[in-house]
VMD Tcl script that builds the backbone (N, CA, C; Angstrom):
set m [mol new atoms 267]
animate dup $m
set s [atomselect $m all]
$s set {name element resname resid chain x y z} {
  {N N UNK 1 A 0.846 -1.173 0.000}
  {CA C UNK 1 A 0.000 0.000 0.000}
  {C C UNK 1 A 0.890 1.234 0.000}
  {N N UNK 2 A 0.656 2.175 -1.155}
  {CA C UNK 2 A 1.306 3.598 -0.759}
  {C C UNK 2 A 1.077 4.768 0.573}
  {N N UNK 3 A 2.180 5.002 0.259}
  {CA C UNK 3 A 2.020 6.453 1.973}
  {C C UNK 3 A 0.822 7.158 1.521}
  {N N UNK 4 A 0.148 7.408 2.561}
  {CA C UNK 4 A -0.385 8.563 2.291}
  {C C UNK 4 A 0.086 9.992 1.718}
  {N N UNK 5 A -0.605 10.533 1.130}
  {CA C UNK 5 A 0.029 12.096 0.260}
  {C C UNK 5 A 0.244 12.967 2.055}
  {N N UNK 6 A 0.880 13.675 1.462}
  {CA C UNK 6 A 1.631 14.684 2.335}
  {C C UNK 6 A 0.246 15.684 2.145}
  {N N UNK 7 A 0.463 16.986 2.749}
  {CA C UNK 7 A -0.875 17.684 2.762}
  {C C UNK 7 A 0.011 18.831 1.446}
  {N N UNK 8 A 0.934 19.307 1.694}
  {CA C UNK 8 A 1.752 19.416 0.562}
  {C C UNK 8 A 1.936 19.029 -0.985}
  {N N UNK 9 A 1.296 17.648 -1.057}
  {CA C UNK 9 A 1.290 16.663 -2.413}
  {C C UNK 9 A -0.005 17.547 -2.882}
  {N N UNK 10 A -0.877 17.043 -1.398}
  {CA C UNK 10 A -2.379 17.434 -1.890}
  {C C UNK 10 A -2.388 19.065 -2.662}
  {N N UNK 11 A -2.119 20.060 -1.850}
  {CA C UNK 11 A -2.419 21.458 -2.262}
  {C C UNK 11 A -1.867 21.430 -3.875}
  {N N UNK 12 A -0.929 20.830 -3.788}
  {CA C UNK 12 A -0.038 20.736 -5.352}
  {C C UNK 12 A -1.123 20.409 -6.219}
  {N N UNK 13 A -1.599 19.412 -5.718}
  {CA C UNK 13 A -2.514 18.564 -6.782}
  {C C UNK 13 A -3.880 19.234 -7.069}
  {N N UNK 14 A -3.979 20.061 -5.923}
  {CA C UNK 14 A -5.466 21.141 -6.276}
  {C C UNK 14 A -5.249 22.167 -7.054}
  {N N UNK 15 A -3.911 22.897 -6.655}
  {CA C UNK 15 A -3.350 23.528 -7.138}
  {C C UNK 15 A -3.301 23.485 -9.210}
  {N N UNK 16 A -2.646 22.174 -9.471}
  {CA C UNK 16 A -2.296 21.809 -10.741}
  {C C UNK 16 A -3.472 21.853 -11.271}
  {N N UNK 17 A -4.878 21.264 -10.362}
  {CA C UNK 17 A -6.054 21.318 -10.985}
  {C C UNK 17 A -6.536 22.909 -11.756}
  {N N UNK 18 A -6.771 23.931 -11.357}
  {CA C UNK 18 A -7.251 24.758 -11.114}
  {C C UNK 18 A -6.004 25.840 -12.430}
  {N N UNK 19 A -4.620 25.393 -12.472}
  {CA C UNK 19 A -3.670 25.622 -13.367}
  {C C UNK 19 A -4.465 25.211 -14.718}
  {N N UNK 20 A -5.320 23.982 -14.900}
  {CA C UNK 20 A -5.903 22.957 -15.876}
  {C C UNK 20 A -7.158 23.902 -16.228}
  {N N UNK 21 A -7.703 24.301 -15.468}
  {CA C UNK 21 A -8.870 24.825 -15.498}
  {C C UNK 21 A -8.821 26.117 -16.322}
  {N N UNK 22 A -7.378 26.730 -16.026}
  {CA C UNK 22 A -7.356 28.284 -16.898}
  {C C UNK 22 A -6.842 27.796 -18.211}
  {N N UNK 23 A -6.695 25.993 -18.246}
  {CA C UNK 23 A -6.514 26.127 -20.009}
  {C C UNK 23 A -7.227 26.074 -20.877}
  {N N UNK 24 A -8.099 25.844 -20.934}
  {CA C UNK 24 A -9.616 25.915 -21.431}
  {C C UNK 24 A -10.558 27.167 -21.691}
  {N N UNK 25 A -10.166 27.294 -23.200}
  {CA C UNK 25 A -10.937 28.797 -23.526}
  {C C UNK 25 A -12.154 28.955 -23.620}
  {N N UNK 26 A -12.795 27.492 -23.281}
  {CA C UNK 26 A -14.578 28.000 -23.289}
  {C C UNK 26 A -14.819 28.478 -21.898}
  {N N UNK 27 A -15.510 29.694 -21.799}
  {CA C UNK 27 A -16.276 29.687 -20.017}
  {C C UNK 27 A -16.385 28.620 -19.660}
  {N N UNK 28 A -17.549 28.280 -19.813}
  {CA C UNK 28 A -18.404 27.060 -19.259}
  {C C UNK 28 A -17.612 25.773 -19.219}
  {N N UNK 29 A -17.023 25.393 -19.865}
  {CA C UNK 29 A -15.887 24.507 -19.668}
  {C C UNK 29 A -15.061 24.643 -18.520}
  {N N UNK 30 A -14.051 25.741 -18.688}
  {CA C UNK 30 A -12.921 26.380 -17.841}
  {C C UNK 30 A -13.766 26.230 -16.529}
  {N N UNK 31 A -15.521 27.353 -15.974}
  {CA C UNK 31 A -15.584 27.327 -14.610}
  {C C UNK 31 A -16.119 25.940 -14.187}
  {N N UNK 32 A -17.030 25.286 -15.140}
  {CA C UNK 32 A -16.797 23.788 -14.795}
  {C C UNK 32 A -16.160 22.907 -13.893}
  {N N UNK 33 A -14.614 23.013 -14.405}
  {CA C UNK 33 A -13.668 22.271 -14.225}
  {C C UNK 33 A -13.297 22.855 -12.615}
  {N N UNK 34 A -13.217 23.948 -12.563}
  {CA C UNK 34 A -12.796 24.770 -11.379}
  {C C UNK 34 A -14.097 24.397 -10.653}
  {N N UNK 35 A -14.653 24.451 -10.695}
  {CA C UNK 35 A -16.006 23.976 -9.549}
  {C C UNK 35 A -16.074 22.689 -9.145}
  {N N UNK 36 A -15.907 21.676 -9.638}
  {CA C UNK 36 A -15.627 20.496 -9.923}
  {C C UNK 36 A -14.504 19.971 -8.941}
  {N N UNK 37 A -13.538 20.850 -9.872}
  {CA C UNK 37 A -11.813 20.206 -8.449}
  {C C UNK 37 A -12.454 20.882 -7.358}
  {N N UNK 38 A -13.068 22.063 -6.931}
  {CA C UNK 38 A -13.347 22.824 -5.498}
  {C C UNK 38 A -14.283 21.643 -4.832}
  {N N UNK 39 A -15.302 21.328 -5.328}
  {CA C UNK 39 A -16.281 21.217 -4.922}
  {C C UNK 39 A -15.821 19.121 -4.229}
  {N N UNK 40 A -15.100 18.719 -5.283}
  {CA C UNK 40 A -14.312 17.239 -4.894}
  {C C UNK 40 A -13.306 17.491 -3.671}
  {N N UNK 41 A -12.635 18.505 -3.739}
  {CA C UNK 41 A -11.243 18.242 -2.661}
  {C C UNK 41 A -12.762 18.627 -1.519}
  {N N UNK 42 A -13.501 19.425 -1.124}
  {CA C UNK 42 A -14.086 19.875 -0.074}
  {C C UNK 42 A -14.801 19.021 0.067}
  {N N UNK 43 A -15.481 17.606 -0.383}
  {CA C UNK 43 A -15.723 16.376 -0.294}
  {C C UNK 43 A -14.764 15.593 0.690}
  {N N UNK 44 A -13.636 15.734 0.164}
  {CA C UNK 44 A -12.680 14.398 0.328}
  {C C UNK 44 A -12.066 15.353 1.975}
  {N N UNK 45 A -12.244 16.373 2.041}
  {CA C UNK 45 A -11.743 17.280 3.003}
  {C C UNK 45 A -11.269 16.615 4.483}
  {N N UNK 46 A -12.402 15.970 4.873}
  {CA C UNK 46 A -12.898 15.071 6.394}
  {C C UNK 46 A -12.369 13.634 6.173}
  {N N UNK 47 A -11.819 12.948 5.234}
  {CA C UNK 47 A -11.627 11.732 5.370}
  {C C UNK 47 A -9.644 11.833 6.026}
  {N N UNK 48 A -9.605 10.471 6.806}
  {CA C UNK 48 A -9.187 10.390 8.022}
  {C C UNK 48 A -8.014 8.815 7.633}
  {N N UNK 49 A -9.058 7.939 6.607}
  {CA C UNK 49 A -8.229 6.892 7.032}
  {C C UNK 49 A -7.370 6.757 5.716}
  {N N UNK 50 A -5.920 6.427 6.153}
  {CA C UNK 50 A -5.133 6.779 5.080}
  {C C UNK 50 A -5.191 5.572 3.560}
  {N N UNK 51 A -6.062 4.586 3.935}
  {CA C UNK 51 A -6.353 4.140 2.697}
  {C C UNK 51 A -7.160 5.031 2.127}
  {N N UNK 52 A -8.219 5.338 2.456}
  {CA C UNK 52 A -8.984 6.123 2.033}
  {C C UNK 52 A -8.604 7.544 1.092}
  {N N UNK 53 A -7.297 8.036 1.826}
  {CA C UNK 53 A -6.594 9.382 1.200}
  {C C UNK 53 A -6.104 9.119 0.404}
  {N N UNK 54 A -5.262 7.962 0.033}
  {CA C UNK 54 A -4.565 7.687 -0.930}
  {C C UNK 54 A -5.410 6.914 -1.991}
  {N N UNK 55 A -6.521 6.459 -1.903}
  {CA C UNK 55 A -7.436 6.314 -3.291}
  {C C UNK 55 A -8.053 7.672 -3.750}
  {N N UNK 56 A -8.426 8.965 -2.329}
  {CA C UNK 56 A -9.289 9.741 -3.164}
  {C C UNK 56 A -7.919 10.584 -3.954}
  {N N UNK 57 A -6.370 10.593 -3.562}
  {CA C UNK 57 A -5.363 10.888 -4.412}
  {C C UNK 57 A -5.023 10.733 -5.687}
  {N N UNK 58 A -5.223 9.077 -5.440}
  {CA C UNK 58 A -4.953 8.700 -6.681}
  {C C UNK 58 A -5.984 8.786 -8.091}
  {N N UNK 59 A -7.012 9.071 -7.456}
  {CA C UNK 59 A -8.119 9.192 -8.115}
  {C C UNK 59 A -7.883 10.677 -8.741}
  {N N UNK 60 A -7.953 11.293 -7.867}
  {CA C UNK 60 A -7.492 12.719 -8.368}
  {C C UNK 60 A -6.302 12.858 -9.197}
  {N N UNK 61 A -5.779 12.226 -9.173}
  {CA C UNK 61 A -4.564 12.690 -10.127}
  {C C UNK 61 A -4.676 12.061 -11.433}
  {N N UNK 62 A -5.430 10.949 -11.609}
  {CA C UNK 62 A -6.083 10.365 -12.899}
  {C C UNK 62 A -7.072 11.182 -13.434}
  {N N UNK 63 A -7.950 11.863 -12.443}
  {CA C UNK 63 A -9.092 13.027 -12.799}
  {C C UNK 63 A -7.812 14.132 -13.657}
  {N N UNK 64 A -6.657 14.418 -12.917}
  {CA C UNK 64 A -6.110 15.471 -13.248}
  {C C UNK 64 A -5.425 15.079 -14.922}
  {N N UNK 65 A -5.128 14.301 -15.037}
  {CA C UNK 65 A -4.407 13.870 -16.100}
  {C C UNK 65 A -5.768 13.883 -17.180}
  {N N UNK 66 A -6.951 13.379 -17.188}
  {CA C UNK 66 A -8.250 13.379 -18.205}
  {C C UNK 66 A -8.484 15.066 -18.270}
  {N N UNK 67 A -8.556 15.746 -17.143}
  {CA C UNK 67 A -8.768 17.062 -17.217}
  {C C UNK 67 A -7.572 17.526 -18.630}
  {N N UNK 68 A -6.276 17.755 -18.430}
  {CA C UNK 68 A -4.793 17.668 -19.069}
  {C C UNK 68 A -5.246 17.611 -20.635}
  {N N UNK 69 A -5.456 16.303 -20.892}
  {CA C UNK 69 A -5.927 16.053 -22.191}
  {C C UNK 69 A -7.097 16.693 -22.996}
  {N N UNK 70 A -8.188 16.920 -22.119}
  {CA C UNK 70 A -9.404 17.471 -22.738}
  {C C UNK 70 A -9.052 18.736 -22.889}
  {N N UNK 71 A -8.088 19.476 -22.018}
  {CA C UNK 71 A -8.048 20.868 -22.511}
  {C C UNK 71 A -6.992 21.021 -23.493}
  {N N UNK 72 A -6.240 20.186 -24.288}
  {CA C UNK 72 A -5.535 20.016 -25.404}
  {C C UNK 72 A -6.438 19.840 -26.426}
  {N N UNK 73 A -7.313 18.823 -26.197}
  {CA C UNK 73 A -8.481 18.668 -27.433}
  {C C UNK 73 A -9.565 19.702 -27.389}
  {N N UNK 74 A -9.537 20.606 -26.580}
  {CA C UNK 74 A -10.423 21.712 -26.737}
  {C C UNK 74 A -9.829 22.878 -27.487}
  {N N UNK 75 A -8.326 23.607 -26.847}
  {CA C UNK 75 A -7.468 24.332 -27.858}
  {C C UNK 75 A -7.408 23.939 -29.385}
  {N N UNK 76 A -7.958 22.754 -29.342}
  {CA C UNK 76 A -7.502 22.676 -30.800}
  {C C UNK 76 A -8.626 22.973 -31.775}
  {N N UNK 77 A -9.910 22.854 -30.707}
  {CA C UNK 77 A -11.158 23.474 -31.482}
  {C C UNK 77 A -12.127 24.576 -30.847}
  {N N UNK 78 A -11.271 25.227 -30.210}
  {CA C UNK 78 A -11.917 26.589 -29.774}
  {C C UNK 78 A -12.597 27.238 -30.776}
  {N N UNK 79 A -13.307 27.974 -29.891}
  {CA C UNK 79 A -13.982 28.875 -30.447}
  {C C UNK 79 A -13.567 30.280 -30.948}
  {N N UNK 80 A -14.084 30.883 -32.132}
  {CA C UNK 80 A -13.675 32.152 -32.411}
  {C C UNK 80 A -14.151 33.006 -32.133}
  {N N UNK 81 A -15.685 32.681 -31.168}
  {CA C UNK 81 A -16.264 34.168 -30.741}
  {C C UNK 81 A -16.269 33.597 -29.090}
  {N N UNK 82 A -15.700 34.296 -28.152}
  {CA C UNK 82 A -15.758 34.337 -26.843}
  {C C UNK 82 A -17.257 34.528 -26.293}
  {N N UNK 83 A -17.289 34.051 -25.044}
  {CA C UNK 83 A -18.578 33.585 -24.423}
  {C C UNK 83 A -19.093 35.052 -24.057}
  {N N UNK 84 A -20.326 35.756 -23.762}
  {CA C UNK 84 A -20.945 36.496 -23.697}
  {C C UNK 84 A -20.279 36.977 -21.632}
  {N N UNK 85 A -19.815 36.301 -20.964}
  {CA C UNK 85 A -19.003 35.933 -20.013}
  {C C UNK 85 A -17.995 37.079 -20.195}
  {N N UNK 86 A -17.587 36.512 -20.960}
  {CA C UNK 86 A -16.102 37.121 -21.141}
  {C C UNK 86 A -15.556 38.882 -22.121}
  {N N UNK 87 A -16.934 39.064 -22.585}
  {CA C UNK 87 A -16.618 40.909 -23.665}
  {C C UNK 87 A -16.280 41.887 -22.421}
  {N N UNK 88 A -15.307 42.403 -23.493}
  {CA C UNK 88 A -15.474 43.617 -22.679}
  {C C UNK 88 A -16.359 44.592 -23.015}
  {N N UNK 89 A -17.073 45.644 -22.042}
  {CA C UNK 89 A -17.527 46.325 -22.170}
  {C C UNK 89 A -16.997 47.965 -23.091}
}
mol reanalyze $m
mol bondsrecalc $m
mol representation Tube
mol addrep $m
């Protein structure tokens, strides 16, 4: 069985999420993703037993890696008119 993540590993790994999230030029995509990692780590927040930490880790970092990819296959078919979100005035 692996160590448990450090609390250090973890912030990294929320961290990297949320890095993932600003790659994605659609709104709705991009705050998605950011709601998503927030709304999972503040889930996993209270758990205690270190099997437990190290699956919702590892899980997350497989989430993080699918996140990774989709926002490569999204750059590549962005959009040319920005979300109603995003004009400036």
């Amino acid at each position: 069985m692996a160590a448990s993540p450090s609390r250090g590993e973890v912030l990294s790994l929320f961290r990297s999420f949320l890095r993932t999230a600003r790659g994605f030029s659609d709104y709705n995509v991009r705050e998605y993703t950011k709601r998503r990692a927030i709304d999972a780590f503040r889930h996993n927040k209270d758990l205690s037993e270190p099997s437990q930490v190290s699956a919702a880790f590892a899980d997350g970092k497989s989430q993080l890696e699918i996140a990774k990819r989709q926002a490569i296959v999204y750059s590549l078919y962005a959009p040319e008119i920005k979300s109603v979100m995003e004009l400036k005035h």
